[in-house]
N, C-alpha and C positions, 0 to 999 in steps of 0.2 A: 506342603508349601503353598499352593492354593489357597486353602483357608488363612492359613497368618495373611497371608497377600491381601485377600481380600478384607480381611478384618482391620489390616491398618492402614488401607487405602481409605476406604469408609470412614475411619475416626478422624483422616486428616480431613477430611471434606468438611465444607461449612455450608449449611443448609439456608435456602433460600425458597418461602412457600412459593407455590405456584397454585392454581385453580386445578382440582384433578377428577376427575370422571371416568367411566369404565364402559366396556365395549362387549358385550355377549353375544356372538351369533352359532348359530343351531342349525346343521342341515342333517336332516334324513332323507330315507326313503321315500316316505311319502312328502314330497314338495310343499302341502298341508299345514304341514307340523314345523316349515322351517320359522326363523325367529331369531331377530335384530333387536337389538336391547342397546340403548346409550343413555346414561345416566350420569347427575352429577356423583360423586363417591368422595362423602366423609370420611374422615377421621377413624370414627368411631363404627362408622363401616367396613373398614379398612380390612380387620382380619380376618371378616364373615367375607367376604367378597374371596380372598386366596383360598381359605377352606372350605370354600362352597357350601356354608351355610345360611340358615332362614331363608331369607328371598330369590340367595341366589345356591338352592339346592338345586341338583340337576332333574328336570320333571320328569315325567312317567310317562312311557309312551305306550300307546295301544299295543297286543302283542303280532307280532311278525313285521314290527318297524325296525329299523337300523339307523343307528347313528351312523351318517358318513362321514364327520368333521365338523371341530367344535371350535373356536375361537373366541379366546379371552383374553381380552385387553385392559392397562391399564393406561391410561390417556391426560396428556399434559399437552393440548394442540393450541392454546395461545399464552405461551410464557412470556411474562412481560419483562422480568430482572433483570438489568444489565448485566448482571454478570451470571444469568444461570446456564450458560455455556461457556463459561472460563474454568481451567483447567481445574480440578478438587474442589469443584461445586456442584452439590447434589441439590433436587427439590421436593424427596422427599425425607421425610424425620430418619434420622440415623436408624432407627432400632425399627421402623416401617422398612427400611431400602433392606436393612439384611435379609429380614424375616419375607420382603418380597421374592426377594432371590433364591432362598431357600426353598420357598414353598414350592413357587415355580419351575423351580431348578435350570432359573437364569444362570448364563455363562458367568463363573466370578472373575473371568477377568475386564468384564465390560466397565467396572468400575476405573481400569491402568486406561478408559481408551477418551477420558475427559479432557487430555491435553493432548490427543491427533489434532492435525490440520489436515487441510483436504479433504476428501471424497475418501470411507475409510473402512471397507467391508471384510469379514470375516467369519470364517466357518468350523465347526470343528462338532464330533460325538465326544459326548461324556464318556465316561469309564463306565458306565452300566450294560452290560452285555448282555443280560437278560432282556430288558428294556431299554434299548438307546434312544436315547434323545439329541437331534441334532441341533447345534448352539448355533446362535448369530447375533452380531455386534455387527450394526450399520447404521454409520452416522457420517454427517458433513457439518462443522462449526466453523466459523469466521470469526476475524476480530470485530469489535465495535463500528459502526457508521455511524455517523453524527449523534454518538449516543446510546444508540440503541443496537442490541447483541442481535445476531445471526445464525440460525444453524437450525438443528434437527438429531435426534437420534433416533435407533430400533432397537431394541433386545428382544431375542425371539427364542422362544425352546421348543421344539416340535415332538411331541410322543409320536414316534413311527407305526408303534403297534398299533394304539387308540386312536391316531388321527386326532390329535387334541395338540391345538399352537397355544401357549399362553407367551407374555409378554409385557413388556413396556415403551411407550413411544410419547413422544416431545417433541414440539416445535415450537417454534414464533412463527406470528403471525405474517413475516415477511417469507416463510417459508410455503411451502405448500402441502403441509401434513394435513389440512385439515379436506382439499380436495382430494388428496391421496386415500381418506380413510372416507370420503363420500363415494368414493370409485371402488372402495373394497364393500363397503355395502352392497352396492349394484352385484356384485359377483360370487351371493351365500353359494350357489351350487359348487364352486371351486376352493372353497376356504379347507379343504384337506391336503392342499398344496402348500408346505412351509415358506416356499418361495413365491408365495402370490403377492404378498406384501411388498418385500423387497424390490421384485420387479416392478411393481405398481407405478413404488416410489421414483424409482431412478427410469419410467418412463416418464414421470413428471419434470424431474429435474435434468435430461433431454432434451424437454420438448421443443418447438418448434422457435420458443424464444434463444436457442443459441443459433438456429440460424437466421435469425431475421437481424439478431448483432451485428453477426457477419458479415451479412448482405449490405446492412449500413455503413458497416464501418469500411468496404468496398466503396461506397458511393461518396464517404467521405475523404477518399483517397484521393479518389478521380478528382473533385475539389481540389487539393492540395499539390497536386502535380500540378494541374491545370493556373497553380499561383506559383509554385515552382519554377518549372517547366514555362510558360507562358505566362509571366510573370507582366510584361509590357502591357500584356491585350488581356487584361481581367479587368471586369467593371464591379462597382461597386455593392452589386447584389450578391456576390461570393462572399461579402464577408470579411474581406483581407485587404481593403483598399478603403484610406479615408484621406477626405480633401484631395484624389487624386496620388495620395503616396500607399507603399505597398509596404504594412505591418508586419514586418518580419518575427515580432517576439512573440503575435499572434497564430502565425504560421509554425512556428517553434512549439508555442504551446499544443496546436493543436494536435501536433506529431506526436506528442508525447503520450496527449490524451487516445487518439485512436490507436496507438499502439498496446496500450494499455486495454482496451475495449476487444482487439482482438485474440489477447490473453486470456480474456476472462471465458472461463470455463475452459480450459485447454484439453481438446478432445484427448490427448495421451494419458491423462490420470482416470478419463472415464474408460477408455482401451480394458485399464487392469481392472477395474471394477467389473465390468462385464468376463473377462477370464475370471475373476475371483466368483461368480455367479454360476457360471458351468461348471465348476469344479462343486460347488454346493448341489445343484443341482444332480449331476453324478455321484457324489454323494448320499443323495436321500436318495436315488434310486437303485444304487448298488445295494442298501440294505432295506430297503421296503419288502415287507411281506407280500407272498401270492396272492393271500387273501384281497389286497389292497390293489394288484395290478390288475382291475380293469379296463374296459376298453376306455371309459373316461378320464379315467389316470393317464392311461397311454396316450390320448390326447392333449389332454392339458401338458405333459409333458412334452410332447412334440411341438408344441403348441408355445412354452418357453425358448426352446431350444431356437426354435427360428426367429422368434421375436430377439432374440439377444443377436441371431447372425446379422439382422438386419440393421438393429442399431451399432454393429460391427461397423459394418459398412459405410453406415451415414457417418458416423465419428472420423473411417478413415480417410472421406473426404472432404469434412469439415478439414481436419487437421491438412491437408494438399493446398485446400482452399487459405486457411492460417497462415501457412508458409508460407504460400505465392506473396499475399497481402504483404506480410512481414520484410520479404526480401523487398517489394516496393518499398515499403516505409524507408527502408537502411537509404536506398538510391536515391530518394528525396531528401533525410536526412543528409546526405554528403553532399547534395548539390547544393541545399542550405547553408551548410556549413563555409562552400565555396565564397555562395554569396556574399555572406557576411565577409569571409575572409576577405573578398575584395573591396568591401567598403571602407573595409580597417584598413587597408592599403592604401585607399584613396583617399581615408582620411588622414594617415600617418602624413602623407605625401603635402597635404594640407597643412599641418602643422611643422612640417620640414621647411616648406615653405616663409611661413610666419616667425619661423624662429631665423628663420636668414634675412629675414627682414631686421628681425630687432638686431642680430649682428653684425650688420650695415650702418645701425644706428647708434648702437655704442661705438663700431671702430669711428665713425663720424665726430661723437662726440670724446672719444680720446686724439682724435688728432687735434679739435678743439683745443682739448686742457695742453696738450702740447704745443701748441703756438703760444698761447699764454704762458705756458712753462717758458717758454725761447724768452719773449719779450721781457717775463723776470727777469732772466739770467741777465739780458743785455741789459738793462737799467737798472738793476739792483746794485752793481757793483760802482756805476757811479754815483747814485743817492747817498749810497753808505760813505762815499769817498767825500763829498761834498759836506755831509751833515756834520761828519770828522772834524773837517781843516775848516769847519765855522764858530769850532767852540773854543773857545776863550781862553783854551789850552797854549793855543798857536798864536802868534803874533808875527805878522808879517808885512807890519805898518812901520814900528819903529827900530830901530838899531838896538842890537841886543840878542841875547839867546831868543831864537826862533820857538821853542818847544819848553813850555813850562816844566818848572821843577816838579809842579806839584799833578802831572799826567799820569804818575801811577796811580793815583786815585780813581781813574778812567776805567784801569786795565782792573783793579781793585774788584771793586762792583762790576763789571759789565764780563768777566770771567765766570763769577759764581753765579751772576740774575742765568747770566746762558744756561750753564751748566745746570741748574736747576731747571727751566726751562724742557731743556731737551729730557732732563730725567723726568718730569712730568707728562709731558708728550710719550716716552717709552711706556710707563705708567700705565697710561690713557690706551695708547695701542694694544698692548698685553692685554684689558680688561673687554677690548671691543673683539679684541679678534676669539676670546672665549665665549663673550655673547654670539658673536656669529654661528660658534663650533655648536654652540647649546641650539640657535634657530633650524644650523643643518641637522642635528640630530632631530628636532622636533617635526622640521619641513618632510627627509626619510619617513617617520614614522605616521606621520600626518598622510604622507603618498600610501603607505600601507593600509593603514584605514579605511582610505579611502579604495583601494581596491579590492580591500574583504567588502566595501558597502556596495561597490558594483556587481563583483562575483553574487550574493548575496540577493542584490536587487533580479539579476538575471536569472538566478534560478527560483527566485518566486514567480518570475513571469512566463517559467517556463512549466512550471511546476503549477500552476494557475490553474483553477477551473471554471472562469471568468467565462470562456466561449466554450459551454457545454453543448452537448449531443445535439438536444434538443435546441437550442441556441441557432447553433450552427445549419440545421437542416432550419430552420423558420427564415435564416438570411436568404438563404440560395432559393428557398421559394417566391 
């Protein structure tokens, strides 16, 4: 099952060169004879490098010397590709990465371990009982930043009997693979220890940089409560106050940002990296031969063991230290929240206001139209009465019929003009009050718009990283 796994994991992968170079170091007995080799590694050097032939045969030592531990690497320490830490991306040639594997008898499952995230260590012996070999798969990859890819891996195979680790290692430049492998230089007398490496690394990516984050993003806190919290009496070198008013989407922003800051790295993923580490380590030492437990094994071992108790410890009070921070942040965040809430109050209240104003001012100007309505009504009915008994219809000068014969003529026309009139007026209303119904629809959906562009605009401002770290400490100085 293994092998299919591994063989069609491999074909889906799409290759991506890298720069690649190789790693030889040599310790014996006589401390003389030990020997650090790093070189660029071709192509066409490729095979001769795994089957340790021409240059790189294994030399000849004087007699009553002993190998104690030999270390062969193959080395990928400034990958440039943005995508040669994206999952089913290899960097080297298809029919190079098998035949690596094999010779070495790298773990095949390191290939399924392209799409981990996180911090992502693992251990395990082969199936050879005569000769076991203990496997390791440790890596950490990220996504893209401004571009450019992140991350690191190890593959590691340790001959227990022969003291002999071969392997494969990768990083970017943003990483620190390449001090990692200047620190394993310094230390040929211990390179018989499969876990030298490993620990080296994730002493690296511990260091002292996740607590000095911490310590910042503490001190950036105290800032933020201090605009919070004491919002009136902050002056303008904080950062959060301009012309005298206090930038609340700035202060929002920054919440977000230092909350995010105290995330990174979050000592609980390194917790299990460190258990996943002593269980390796008990591992190689449950099957390590006699021949091999000497007293310097037995120290260097010991020597593991407490270095992992200790960054035990640090991690579990980073992580105390993480929590306190974090429960601050929420308490800020909800006093902020308040804030705003009451602005939006005060400004609802504001606008409650102005709209009883304009409602003041229509009822105003409908009581207007209704005196003018009145004053129609009073003189419309004698205009019309007057304009009536002035038309030629009527005679009320000479003796005779008072009311012309020919006054259905009046009622004639001035019936149908009406009547048409009013149907045109109906007409006209039906057609304005559908323009209206189309404006309310437009004005509704127009209100919508416009508060997907506010939702929208707030969370770019808050999502912003306008007032960065650096930013931020350069104001307050």
């Amino acid at each position: 099952m293994d092998d299919y796994m591994f063989k069609a994991n491999v074909e889906r992968c799409v290759f991506v060169p890298e720069a690649t170079s190789y790693l030889e170091i040599y310790s014996y007995s006589d401390p003389s004879l030990n020997t650090v080799e790093e070189h660029p590694l071709t192509p066409d050097e490729f095979e001769n490098f795994l089957h340790r032939r021409g240059v790189y045969t294994p030399r000849e030592v004087p007699p009553g010397v002993v190998q104690l531990g030999c270390l062969r690497l193959i080395l990928q320490l400034n990958a440039s590709d943005p995508n040669t830490f994206s999952p089913h991306y290899i960097s080297i040639k298809h029919s190079m990465y098998r035949a690596m594997v094999e010779t070495m008898n790298l773990p095949y499952r390191a290939i399924e371990s392209t799409s981990c995230v996180g911090p992502f260590f693992w251990c395990a012996y082969d199936q050879n009982e005569a000769n076991p070999h203990l496997q390791i798969v440790n890596r950490k990859s990220d996504v893209r930043k401004k571009g450019f890819t992140r991350g690191w891996e190890l593959t590691l195979s340790h001959d227990v009997n022969n003291a002999i680790t071969t392997g494969y290692a990768k990083g970017t430049a943003s990483s620190d693979m390449v001090e990692c492998i200047k620190h394993l230089k310094a230390c040929v007398l211990q390179i018989g220890h499969p876990m030298l490496l490993p620990i080296i690394i994730f002493s690296h990516d511990v260091s002292f940089k996740t607590d000095i984050k911490q310590r910042e993003a503490r001190d950036w806190l105290r800032r933020l409560e201090h605009a919070v919290s004491m919002r009136n009496e902050i002056v303008e070198k904080e950062g959060y106050v301009t012309d005298g008013v206090v930038d609340l989407d700035a202060i929002n922003r920054d919440l977000v940002e230092c909350h995010s800051q105290v995330l990174w790295k979050r000592p609980k993923a390194y917790l299990e990296i460190v258990a996943g580490i002593e269980k390796a380590l008990k591992k190689f030492w449950d099957k390590l031969p006699e021949h091999r437990r000497d007293e310097q094994m037995r120290k260097l071992q010991a020597s593991m063991e407490a270095r992992l108790d200790f960054y035990r410890v640090k991690l579990q009070g980073i992580e105390s230290y993480a929590y306190t921070t974090l429960q601050r942040l929420d308490i800020q965040r909800s006093a902020l929240y308040n804030i705003i809430a009451q602005k939006e109050s005060k400004l609802n209240f504001q606008m409650a206001g102005e709209q009883r104003k304009l409602a003041h001012a229509s009822k105003r100007d409908s009581t207007a139209m209704k005196t003018i309505s009145l004053l129609g009504a009073i003189f419309l009915p004698g205009a019309y009465l007057a304009s009536v008994f002035s038309m030629t219809f009527f005679n009320f000068q000479n003796p005779g019929p008072v009311v012309s014969s020919n006054f259905w003529i009046y009622w004639a026309i001035t019936v149908p003009l009406t009547m048409a009139i009013v149907g045109f007026w109906y007409v006209w209303e039906k057609r304005r009050e559908a323009i209206y119904d189309k404006e309310d629809v437009d004005l509704e959906k127009g209100s919508e718009d416009m508060e997907r562009q506010i939702m929208a605009m707030m969370r770019k401002r808050t999502m912003s990283k306008a007032s960065t770290w650096g930013t931020a400490t350069k104001k307050s100085e």
